[in-house]
PDB file of N, CA, C and O in Angstrom:
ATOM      1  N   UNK A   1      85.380 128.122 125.702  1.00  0.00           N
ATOM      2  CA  UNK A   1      85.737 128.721 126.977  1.00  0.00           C
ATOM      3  C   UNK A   1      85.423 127.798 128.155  1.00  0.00           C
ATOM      4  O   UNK A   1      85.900 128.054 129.260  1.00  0.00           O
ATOM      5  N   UNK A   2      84.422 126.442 127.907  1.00  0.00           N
ATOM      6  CA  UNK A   2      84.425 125.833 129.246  1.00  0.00           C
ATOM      7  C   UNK A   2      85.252 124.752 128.880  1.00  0.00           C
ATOM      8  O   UNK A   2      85.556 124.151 129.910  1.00  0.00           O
ATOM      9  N   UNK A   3      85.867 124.113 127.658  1.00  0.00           N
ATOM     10  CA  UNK A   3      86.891 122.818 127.678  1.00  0.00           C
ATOM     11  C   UNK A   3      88.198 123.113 127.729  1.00  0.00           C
ATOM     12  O   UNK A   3      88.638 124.035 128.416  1.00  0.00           O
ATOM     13  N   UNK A   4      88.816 122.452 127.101  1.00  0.00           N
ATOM     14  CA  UNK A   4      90.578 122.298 126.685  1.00  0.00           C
ATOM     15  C   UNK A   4      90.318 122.377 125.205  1.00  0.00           C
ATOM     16  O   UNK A   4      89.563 121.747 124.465  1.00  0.00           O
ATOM     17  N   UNK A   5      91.476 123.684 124.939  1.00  0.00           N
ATOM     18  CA  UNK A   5      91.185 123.783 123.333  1.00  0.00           C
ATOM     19  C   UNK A   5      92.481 123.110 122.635  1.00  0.00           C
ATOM     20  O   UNK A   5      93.619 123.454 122.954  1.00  0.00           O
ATOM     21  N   UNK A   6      92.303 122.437 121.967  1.00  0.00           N
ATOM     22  CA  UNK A   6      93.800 122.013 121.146  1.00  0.00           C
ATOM     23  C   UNK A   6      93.935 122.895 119.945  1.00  0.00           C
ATOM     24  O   UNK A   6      93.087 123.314 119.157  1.00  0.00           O
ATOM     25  N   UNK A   7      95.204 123.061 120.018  1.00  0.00           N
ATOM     26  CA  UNK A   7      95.740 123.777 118.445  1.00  0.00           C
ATOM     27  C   UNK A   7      96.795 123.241 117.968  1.00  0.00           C
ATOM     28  O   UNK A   7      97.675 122.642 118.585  1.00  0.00           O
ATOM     29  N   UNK A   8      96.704 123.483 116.703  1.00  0.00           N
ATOM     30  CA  UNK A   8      97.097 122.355 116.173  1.00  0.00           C
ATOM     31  C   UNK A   8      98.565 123.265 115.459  1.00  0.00           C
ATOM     32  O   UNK A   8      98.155 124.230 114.815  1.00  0.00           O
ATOM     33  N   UNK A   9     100.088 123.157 115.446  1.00  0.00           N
ATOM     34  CA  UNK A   9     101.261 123.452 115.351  1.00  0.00           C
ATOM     35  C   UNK A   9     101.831 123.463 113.696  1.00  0.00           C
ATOM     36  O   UNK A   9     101.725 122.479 112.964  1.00  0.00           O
ATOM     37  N   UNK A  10     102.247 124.341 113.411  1.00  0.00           N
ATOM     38  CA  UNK A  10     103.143 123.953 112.005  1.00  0.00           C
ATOM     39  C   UNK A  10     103.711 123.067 112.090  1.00  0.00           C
ATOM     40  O   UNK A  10     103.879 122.469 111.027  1.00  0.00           O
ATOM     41  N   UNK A  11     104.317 122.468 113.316  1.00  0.00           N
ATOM     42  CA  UNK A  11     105.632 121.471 113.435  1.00  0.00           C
ATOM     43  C   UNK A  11     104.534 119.870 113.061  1.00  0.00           C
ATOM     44  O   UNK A  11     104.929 118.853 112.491  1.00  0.00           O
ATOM     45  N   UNK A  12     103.289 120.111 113.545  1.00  0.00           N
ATOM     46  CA  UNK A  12     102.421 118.939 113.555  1.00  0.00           C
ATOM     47  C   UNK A  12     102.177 119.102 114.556  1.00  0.00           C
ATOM     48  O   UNK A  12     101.063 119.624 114.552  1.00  0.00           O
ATOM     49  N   UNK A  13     102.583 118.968 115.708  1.00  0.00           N
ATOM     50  CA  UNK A  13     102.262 118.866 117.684  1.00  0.00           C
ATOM     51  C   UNK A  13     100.836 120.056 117.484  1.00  0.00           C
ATOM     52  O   UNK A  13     100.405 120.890 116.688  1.00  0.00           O
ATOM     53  N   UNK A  14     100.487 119.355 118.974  1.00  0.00           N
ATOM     54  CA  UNK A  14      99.476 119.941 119.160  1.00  0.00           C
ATOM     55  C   UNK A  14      99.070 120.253 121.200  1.00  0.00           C
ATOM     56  O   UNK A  14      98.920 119.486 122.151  1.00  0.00           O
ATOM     57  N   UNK A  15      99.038 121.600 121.055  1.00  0.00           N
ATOM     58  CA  UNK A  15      99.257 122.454 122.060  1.00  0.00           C
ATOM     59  C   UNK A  15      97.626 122.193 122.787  1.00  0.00           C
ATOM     60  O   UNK A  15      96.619 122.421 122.118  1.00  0.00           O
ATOM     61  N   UNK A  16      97.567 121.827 123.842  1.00  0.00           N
ATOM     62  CA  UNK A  16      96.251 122.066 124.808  1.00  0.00           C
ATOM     63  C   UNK A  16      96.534 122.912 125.774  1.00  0.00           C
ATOM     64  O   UNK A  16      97.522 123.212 126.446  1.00  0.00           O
ATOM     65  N   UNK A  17      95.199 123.291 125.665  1.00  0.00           N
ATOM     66  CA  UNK A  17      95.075 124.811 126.110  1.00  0.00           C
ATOM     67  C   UNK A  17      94.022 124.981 127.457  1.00  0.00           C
ATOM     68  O   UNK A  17      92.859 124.834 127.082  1.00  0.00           O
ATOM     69  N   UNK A  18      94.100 125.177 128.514  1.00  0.00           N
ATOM     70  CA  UNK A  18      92.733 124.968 129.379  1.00  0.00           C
ATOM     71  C   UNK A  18      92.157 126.225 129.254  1.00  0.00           C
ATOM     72  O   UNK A  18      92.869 127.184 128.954  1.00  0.00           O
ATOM     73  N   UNK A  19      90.486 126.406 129.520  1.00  0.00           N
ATOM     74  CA  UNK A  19      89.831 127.683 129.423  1.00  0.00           C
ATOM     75  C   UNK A  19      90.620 128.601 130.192  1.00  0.00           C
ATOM     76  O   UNK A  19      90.913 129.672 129.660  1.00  0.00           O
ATOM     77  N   UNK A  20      91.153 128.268 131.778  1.00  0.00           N
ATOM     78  CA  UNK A  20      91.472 129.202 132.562  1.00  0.00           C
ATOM     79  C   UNK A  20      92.482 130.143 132.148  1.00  0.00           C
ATOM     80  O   UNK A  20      92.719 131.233 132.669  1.00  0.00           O
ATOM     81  N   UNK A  21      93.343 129.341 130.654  1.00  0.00           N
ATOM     82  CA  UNK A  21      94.089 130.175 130.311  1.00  0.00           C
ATOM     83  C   UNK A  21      93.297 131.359 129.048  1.00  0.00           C
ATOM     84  O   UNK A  21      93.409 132.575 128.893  1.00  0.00           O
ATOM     85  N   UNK A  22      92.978 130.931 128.757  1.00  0.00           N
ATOM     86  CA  UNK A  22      92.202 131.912 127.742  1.00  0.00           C
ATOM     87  C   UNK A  22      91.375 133.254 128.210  1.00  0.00           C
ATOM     88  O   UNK A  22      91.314 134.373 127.702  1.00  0.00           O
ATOM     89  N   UNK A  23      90.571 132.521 129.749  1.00  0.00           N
ATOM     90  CA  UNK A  23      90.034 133.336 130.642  1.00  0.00           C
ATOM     91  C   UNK A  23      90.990 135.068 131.079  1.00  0.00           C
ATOM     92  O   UNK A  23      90.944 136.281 130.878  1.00  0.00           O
ATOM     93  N   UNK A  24      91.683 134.108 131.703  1.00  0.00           N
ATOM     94  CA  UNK A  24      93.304 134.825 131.811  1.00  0.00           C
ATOM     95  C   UNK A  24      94.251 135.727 131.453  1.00  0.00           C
ATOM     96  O   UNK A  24      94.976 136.395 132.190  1.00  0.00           O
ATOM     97  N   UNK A  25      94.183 135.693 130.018  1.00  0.00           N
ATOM     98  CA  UNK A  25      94.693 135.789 129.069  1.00  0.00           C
ATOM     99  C   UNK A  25      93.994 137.199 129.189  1.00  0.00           C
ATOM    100  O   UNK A  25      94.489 138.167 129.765  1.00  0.00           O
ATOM    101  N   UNK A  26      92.836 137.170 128.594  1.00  0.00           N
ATOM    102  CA  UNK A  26      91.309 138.358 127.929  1.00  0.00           C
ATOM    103  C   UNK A  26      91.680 139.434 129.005  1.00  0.00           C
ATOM    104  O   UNK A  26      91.308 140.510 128.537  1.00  0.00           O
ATOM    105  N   UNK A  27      92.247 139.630 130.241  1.00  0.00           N
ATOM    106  CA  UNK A  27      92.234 140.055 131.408  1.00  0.00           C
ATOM    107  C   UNK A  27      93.282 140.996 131.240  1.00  0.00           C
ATOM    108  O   UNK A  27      93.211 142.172 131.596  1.00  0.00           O
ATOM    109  N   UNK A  28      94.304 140.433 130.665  1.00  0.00           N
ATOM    110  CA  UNK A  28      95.752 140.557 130.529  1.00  0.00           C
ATOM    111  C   UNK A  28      96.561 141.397 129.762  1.00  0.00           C
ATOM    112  O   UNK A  28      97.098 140.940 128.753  1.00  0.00           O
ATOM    113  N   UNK A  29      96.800 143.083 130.245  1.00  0.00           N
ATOM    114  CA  UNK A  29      97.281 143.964 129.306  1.00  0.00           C
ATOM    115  C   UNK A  29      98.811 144.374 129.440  1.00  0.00           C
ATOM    116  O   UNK A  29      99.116 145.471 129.909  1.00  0.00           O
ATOM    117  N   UNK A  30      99.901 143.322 128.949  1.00  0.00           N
ATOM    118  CA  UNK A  30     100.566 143.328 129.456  1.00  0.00           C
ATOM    119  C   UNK A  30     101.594 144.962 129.123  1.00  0.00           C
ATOM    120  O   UNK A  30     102.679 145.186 129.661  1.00  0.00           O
ATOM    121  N   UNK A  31     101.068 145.672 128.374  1.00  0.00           N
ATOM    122  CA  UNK A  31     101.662 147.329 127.617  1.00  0.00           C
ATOM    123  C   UNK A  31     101.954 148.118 128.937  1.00  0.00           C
ATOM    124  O   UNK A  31     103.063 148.631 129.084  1.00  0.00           O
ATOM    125  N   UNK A  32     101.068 148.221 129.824  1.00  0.00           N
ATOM    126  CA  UNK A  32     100.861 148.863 131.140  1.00  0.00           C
ATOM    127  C   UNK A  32     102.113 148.579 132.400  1.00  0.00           C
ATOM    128  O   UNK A  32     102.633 149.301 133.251  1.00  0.00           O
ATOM    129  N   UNK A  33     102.247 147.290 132.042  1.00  0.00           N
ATOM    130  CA  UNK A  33     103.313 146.717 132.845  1.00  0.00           C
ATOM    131  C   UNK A  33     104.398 146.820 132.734  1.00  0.00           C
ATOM    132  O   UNK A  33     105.344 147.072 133.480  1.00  0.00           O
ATOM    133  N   UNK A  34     104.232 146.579 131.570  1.00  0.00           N
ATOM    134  CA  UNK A  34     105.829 146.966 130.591  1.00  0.00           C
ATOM    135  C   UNK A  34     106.466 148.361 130.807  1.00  0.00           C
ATOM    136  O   UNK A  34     107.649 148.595 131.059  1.00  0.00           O
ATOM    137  N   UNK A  35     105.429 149.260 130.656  1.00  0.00           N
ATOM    138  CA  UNK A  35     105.765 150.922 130.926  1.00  0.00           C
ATOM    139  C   UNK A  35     106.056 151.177 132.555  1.00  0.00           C
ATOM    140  O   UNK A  35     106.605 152.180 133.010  1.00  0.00           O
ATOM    141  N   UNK A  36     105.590 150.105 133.281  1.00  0.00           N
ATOM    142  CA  UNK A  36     106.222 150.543 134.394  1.00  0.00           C
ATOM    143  C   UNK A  36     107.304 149.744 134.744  1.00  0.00           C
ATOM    144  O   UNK A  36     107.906 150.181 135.725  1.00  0.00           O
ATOM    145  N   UNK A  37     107.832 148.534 134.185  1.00  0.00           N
ATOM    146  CA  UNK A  37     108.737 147.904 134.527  1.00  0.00           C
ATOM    147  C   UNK A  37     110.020 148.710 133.597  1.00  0.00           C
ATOM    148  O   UNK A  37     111.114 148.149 133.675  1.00  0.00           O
ATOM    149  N   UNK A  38     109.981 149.426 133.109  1.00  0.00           N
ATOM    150  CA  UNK A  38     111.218 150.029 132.363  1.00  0.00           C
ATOM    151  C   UNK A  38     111.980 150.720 133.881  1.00  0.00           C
ATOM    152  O   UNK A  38     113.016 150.450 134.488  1.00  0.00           O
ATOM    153  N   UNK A  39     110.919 151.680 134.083  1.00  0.00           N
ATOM    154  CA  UNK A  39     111.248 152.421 135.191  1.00  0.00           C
ATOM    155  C   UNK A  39     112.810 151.947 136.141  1.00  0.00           C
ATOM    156  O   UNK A  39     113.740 152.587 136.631  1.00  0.00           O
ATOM    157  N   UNK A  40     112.468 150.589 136.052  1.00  0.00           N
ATOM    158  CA  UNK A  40     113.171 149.958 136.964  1.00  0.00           C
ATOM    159  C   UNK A  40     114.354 149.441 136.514  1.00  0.00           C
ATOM    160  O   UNK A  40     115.098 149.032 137.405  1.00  0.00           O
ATOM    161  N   UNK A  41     114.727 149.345 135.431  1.00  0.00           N
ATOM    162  CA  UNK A  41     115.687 148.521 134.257  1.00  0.00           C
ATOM    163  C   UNK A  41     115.338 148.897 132.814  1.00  0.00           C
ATOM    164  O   UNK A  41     114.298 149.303 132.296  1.00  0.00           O
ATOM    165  N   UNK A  42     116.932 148.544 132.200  1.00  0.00           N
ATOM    166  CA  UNK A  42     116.539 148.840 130.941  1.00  0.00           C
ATOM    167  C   UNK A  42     115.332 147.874 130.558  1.00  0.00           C
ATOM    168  O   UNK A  42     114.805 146.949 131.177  1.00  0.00           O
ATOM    169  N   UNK A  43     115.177 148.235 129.753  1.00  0.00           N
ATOM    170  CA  UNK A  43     113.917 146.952 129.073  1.00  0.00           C
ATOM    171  C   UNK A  43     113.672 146.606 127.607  1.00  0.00           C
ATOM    172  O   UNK A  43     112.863 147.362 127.069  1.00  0.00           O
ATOM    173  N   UNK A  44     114.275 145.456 126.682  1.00  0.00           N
ATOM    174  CA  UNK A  44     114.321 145.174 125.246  1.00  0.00           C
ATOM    175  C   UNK A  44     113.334 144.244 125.147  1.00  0.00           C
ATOM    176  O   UNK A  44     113.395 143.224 125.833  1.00  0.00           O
ATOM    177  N   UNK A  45     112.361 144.457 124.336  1.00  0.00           N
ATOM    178  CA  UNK A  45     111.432 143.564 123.759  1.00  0.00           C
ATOM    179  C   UNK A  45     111.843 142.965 122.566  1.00  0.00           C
ATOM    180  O   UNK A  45     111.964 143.766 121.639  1.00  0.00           O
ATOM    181  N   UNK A  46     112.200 141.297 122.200  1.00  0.00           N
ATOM    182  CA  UNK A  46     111.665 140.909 121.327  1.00  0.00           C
ATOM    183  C   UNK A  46     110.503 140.395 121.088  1.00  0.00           C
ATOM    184  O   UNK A  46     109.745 139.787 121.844  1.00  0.00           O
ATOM    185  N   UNK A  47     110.339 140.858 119.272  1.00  0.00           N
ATOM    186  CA  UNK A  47     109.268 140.357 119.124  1.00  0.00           C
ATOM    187  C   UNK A  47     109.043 139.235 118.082  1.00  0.00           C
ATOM    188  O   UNK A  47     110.140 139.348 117.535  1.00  0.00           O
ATOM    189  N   UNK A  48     108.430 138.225 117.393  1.00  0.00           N
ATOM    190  CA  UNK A  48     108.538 137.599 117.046  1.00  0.00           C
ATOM    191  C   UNK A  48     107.658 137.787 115.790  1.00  0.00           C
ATOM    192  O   UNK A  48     106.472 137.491 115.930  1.00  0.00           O
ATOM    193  N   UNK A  49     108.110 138.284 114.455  1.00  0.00           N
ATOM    194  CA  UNK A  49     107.085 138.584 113.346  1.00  0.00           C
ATOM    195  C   UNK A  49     106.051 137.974 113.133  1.00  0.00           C
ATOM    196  O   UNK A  49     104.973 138.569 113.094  1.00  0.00           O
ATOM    197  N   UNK A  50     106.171 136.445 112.918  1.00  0.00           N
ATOM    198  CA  UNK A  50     105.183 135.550 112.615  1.00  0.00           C
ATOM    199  C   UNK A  50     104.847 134.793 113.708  1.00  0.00           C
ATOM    200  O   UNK A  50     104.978 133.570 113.765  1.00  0.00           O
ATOM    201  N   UNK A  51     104.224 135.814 114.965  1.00  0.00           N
ATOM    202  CA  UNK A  51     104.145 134.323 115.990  1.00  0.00           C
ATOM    203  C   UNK A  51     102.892 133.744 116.143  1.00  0.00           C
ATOM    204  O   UNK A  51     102.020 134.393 116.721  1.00  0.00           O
ATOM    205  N   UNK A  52     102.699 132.835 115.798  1.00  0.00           N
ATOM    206  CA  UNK A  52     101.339 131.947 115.687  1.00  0.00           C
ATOM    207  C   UNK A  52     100.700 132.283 117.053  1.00  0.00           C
ATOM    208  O   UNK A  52      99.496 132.516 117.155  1.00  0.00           O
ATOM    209  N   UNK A  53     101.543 132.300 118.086  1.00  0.00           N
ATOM    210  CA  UNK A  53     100.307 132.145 119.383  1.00  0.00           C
ATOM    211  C   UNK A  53      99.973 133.561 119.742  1.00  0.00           C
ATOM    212  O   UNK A  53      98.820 133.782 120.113  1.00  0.00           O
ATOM    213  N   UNK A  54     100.856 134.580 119.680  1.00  0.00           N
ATOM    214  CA  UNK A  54     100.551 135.589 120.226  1.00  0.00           C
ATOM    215  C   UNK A  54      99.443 137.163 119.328  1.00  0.00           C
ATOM    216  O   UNK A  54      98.746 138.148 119.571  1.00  0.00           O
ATOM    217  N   UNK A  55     100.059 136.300 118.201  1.00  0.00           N
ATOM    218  CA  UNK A  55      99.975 137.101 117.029  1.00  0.00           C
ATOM    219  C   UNK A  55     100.563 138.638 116.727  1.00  0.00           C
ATOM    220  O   UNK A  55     101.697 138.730 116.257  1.00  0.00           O
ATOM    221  N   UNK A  56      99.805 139.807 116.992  1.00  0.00           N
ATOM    222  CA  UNK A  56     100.532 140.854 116.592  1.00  0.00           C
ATOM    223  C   UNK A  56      99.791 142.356 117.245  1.00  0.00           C
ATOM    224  O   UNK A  56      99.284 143.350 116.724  1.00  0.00           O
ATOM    225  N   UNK A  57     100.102 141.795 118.985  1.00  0.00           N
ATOM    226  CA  UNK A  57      99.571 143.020 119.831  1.00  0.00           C
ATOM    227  C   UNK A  57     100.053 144.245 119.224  1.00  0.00           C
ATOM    228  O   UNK A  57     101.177 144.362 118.738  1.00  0.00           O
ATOM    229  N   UNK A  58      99.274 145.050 119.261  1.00  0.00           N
ATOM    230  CA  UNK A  58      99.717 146.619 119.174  1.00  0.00           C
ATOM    231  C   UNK A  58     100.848 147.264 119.788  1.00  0.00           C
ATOM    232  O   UNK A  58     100.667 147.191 121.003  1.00  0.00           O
ATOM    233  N   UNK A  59     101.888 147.837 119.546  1.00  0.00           N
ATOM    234  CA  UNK A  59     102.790 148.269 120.517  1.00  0.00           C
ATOM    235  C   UNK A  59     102.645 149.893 121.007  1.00  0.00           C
ATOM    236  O   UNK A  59     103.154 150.397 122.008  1.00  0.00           O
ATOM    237  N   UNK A  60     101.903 150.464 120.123  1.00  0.00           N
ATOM    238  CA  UNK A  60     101.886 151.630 120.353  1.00  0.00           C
ATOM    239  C   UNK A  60     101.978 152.446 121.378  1.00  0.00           C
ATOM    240  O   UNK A  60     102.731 153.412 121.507  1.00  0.00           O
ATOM    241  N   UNK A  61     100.972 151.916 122.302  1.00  0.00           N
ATOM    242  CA  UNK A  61     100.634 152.478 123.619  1.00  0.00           C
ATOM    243  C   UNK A  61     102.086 152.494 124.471  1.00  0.00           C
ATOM    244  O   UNK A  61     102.239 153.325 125.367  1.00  0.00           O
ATOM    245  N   UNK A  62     103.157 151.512 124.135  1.00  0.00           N
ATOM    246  CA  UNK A  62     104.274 151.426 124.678  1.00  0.00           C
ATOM    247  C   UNK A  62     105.198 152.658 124.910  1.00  0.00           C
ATOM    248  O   UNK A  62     105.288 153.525 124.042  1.00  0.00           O
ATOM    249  N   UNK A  63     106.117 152.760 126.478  1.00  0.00           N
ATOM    250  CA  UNK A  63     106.534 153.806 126.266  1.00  0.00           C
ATOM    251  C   UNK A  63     108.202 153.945 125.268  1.00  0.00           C
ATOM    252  O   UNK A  63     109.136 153.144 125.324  1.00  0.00           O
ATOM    253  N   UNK A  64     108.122 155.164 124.458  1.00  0.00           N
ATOM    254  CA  UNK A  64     109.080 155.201 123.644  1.00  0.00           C
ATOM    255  C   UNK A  64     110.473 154.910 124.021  1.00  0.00           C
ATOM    256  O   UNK A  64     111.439 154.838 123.261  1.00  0.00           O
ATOM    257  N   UNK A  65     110.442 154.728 125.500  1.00  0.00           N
ATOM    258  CA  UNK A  65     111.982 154.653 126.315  1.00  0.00           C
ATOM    259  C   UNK A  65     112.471 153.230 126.128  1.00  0.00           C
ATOM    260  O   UNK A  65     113.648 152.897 126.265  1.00  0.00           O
ATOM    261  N   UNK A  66     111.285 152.259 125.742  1.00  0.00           N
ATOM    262  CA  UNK A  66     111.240 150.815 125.907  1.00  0.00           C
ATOM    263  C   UNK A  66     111.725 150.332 124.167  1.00  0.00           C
ATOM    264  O   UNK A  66     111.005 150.517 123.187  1.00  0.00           O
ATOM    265  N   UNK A  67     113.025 149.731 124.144  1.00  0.00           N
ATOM    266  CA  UNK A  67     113.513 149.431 122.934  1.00  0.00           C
ATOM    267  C   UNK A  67     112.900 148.167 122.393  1.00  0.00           C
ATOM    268  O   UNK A  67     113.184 147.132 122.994  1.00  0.00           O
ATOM    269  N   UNK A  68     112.075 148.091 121.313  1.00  0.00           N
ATOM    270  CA  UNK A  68     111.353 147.484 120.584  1.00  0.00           C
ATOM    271  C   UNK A  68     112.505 146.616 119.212  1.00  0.00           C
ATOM    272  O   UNK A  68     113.128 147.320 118.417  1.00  0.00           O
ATOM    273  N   UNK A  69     112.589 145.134 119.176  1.00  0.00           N
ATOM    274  CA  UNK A  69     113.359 144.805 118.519  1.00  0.00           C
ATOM    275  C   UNK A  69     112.830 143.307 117.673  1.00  0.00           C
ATOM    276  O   UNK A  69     113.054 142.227 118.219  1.00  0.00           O
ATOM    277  N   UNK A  70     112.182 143.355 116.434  1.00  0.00           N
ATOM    278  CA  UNK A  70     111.619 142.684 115.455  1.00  0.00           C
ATOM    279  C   UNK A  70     112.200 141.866 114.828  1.00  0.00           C
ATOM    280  O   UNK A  70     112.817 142.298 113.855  1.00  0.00           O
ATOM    281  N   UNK A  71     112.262 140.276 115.119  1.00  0.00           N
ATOM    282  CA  UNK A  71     112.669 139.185 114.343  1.00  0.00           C
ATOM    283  C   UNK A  71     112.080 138.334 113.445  1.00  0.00           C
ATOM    284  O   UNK A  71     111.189 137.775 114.086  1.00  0.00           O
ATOM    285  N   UNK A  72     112.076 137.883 112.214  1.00  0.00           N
ATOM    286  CA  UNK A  72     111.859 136.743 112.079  1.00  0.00           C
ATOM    287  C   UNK A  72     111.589 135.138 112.780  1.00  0.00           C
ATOM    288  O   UNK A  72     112.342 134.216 113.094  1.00  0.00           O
ATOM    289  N   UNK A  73     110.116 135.355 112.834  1.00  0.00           N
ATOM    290  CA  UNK A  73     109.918 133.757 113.272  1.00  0.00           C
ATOM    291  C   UNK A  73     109.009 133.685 113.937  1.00  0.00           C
ATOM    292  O   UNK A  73     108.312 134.699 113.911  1.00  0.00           O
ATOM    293  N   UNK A  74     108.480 132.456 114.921  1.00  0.00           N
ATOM    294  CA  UNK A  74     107.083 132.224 115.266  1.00  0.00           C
ATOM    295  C   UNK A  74     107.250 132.426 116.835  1.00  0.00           C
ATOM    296  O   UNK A  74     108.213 133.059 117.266  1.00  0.00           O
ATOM    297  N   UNK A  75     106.457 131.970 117.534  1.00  0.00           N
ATOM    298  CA  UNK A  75     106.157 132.229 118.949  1.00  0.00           C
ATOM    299  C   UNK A  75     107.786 131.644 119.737  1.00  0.00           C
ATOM    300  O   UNK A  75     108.424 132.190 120.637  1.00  0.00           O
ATOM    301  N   UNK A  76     108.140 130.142 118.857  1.00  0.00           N
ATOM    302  CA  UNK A  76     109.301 129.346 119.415  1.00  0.00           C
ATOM    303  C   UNK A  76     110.870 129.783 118.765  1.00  0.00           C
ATOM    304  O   UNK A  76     111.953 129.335 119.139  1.00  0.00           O
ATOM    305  N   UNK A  77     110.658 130.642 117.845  1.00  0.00           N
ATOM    306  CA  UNK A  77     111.861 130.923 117.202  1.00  0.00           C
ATOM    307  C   UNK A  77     112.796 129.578 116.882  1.00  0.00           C
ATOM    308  O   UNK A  77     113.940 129.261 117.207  1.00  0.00           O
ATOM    309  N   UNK A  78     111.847 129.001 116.160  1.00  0.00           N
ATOM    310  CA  UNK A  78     112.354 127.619 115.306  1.00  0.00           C
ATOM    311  C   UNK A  78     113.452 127.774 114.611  1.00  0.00           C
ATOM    312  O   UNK A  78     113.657 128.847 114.045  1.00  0.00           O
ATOM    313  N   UNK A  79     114.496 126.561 114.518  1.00  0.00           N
ATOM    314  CA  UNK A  79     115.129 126.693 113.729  1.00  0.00           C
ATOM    315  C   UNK A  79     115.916 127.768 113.267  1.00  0.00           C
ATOM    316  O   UNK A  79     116.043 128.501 114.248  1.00  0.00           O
ATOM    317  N   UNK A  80     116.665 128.387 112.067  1.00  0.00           N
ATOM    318  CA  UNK A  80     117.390 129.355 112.117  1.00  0.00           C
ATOM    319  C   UNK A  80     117.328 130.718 113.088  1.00  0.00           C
ATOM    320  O   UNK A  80     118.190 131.458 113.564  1.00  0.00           O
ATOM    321  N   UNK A  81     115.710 130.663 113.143  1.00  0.00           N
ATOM    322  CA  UNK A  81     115.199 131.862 113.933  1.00  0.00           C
ATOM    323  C   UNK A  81     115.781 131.978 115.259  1.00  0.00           C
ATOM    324  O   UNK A  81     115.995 133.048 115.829  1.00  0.00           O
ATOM    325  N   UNK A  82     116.074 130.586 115.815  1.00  0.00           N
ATOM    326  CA  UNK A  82     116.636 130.887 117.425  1.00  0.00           C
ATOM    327  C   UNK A  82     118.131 130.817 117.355  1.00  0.00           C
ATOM    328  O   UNK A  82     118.794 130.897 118.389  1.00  0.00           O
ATOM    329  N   UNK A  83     118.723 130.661 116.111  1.00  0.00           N
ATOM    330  CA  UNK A  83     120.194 131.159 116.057  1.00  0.00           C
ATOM    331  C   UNK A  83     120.000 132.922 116.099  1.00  0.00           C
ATOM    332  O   UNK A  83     120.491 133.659 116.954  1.00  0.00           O
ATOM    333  N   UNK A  84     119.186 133.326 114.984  1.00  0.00           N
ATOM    334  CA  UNK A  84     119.249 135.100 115.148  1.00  0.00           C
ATOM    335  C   UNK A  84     118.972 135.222 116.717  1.00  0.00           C
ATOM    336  O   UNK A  84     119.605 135.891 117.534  1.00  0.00           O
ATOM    337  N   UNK A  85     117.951 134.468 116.910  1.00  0.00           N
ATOM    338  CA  UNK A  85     117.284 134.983 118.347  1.00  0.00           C
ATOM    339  C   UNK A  85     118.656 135.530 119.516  1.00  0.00           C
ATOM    340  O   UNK A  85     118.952 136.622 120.000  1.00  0.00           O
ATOM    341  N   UNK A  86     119.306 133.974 119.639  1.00  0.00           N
ATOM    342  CA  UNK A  86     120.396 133.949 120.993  1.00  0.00           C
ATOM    343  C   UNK A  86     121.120 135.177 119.688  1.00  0.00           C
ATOM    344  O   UNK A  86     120.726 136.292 120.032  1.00  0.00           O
ATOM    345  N   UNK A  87     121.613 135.243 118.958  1.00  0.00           N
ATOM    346  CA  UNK A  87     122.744 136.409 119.114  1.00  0.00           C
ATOM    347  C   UNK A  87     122.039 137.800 118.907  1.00  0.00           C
ATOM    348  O   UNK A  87     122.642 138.873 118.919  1.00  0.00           O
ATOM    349  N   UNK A  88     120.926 137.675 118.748  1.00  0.00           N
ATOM    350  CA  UNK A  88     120.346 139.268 118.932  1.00  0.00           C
ATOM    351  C   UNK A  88     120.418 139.405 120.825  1.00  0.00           C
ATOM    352  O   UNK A  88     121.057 140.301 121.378  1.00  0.00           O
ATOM    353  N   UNK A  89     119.653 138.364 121.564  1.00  0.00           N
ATOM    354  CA  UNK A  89     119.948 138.498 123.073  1.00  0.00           C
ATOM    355  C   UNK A  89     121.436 138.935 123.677  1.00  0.00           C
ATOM    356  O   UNK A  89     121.773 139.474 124.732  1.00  0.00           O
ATOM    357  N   UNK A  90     122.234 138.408 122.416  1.00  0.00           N
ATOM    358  CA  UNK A  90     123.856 138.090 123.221  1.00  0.00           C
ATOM    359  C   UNK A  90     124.541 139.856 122.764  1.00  0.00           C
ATOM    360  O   UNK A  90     125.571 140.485 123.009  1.00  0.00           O
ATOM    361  N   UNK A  91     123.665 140.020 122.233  1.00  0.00           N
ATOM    362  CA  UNK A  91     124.306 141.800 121.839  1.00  0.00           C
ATOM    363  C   UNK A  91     123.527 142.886 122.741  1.00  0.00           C
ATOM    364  O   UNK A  91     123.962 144.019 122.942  1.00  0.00           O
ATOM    365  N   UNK A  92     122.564 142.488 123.152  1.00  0.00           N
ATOM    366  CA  UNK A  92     121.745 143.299 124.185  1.00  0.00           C
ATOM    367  C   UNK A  92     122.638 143.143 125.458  1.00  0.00           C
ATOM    368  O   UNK A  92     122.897 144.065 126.231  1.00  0.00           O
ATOM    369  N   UNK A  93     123.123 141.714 125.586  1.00  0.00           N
ATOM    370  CA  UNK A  93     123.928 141.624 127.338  1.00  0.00           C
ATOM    371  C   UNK A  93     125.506 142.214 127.214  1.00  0.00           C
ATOM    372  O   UNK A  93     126.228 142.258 128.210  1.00  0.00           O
TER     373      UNK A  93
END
């Protein structure tokens, strides 16, 4: 929490990280926001099954109005994953 954390990537690369984001982060409930930003617009979440960085917040607390939509793949939607990705987006628009 007081350096730069590196993590280290399936691809090989390696992601640095400063504390302030981690700090940041711990703070950060983004479910709350979400339930009020529907209000305002529709609102589709993807989510990313295997995403290394985010991992696998709870959705529960979410409100049921907010369409929840589960892909294959990691935080970057590598590879085949960001072909599903853009045409799952391109059927939502």
């Amino acid at each position: 929490m007081k350096g730069v954390s590196k993590l280290g990537r399936q691809d090989g690369t390696i992601t640095t990280v400063p504390s302030s984001y981690w700090k940041e982060r711990g703070k950060a409930d983004p479910i709350p926001l979400y339930n009020e930003f529907y209000k305002k617009t529709d609102l589709v979440i993807i989510k990313a099954i295997q995403d290394d960085i985010l991992g696998d917040p709870s959705m529960e607390k979410l409100s049921g109005d907010i369409k929840v939509t589960y892909l294959d793949g990691g935080h970057n939607f590598d590879g085949e994953n960001r072909k599903k990705l853009i045409e799952t987006v391109r059927g939502f628009l």
